[in-house]
N, C-alpha and C positions, 0 to 999 in steps of 0.2 A: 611791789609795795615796799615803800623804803621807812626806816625807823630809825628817832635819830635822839639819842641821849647829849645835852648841851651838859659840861660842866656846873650849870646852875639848875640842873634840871630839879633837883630834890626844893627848891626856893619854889615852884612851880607847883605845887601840890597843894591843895584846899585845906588850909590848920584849921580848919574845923570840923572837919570828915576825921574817924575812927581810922587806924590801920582797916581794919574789915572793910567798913562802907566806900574806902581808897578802893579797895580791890575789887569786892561785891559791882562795883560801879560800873567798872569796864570788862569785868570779868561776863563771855560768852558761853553758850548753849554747856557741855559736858564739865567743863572747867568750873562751871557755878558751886557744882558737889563734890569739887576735891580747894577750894581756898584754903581751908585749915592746912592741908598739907602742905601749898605750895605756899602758903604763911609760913610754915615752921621751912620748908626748906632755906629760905631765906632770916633763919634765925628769931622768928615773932612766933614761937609752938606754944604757950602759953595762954589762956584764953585772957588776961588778963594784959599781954602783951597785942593782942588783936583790937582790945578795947579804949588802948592810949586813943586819946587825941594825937594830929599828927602835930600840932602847936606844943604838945609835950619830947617831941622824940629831939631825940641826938642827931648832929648833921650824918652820921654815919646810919642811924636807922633812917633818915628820910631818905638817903642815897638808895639805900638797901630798897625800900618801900617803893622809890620813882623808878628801880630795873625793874620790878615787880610788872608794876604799871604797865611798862614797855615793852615786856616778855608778851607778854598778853595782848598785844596787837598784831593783827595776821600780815606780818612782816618778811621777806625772805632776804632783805639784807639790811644789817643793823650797823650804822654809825654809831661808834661810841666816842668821846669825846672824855678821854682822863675820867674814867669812868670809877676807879677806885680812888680817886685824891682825896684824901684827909681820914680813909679808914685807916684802922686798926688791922690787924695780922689775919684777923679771925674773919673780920668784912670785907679783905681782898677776898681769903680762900673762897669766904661764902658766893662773892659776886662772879669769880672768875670761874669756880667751879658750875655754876651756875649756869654764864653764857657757854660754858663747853657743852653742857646738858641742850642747851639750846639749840646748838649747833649741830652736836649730832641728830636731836631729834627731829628736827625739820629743816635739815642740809640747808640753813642759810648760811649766808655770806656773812662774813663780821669784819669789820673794819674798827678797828681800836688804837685811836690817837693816843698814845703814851709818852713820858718821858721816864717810866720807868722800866730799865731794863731788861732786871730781873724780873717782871712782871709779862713783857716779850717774850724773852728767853722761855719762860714755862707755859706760856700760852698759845701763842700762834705758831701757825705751820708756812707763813712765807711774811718776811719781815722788808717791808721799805722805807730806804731810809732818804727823806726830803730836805734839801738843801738849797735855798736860795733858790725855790720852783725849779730844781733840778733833780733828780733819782743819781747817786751818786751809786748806792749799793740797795742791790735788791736779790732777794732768795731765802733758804730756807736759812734760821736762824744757827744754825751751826756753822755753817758758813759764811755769814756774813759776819760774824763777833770775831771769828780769826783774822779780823782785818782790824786789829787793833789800834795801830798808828793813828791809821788813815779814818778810823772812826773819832780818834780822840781829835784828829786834827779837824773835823766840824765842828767839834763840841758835844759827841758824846759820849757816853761812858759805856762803859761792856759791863757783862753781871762780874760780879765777883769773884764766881768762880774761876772765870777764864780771866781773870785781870790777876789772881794768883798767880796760873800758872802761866800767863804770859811775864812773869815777875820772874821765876825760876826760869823758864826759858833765855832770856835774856841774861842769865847769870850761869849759863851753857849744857840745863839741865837738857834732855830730850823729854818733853813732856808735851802730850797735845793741847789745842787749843780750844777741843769744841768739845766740852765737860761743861754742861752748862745748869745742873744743879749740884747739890751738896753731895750726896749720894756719888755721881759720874768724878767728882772732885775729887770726893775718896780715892776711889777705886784707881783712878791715873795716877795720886803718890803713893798708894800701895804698890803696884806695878813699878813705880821708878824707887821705892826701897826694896824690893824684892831680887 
C-alpha cells in the first residue's frame, strides 16, 4: 500500500470538519482511543486546539493536520512530496520527528522529495540525488555532501555545516567533511583548535 503526500496536500482537507472530526474520520479500530494523543503529538494537545475548524488553521497546522491524516493509513511506503514547505522551526521538528516515529514503528519505506538540505542531512539514511532523469549521486548522506563541487555544480546546496567546513578546508585547514549537524560541527573545530 503506497501513501502519498502532494505539496498541496493540506488544500485538500474538509474546512468544515473540526481538527478532531479530520482525524476521528479516518482514524481505525485501537487508534480511535488514543487521537488526543496523537493530536498533541502533532502539536493540537489543547482541547480547544482540537475543536478549531480546519477553515481557521494556519497553512502550517493544516500541513501538520493533512500528515496526521496520512499517518493513519495502513501504508508501508510513504511518498512525501516538500512535506515541511512553509513551516516554522517547531512544525519541521514536529513533522519530521514524526515520520521517524513512523518509520521505526512500522518499518516503512519513506521517500521524501526535498530541496532542503538540512532537512536530508538529519533525516534520511540513504540520500538520491536526481538530475535531468539521471542519479548522479546516491548513498548514505555523509557521503554524498563530501561531494561538494560536484553537488553545487547541479545546483545544489550542502547543509551548512559541511559547506563551513568545506570553506576552511579550502583555505588548507584538515578538517572533515561529513559533520552534518551543529553538534558534529563543533566537535571537528574543537579537534582542529586543539
Amino acid at each position: 500500500q503506497i501513501g502519498y503526500f502532494a505539496q498541496n496536500q493540506a488544500s485538500l482537507l474538509d474546512e468544515n470538519l473540526t481538527v478532531f472530526q479530520t482525524i476521528d474520520d479516518v482514524a481505525k479500530g485501537e487508534i480511535r482511543n488514543k487521537i488526543r494523543d496523537l493530536l498533541g503529538a502533532f502539536m493540537f494537545g489543547g482541547p480547544e486546539e482540537s475543536m478549531k475548524k480546519v477553515k481557521v488553521l494556519s497553512g502550517g497546522e493544516r500541513t501538520r493536520l493533512a500528515m496526521i491524516k496520512l499517518l493513519l493509513e495502513p501504508v508501508n511506503l510513504l511518498i512525501l512530496d516538500e512535506p515541511t514547505a512553509g513551516l516554522d522551526p517547531v512544525g519541521v521538528a514536529s513533522i519530521l520527528g514524526n515520520i521517524h516515529d513512523y518509520h521505526t514503528a512500522k518499518n516503512a519505506t519513506i521517500i521524501i522529495v526535498s530541496h532542503s538540505m538540512e532537512e536530508v542531512a538529519r533525516t534520511v539514511d540513504r540520500l538520491v540525488v536526481i538530475n535531468d532523469g539521471r542519479i548522479p549521486f546516491s548513498g548514505a548522506p555523509r557521503e554524498v555532501f563530501q561531494q561538494v563541487e560536484e553537488l553545487r555544480a547541479v545546483g545544489l546546496t550542502v547543509p551548512e555545516t559541511v559547506s563551513l567546513l568545506w570553506e576552511l578546508r579550502q583555505e588548507g585547514l584538515d578538517v572533515p567533511l561529513d559533520a552534518l549537524s551543529d553538534e558534529e560541527c563543533t566537535q571537528a573545530l574543537f579537534r582542529l583548535l586543539s
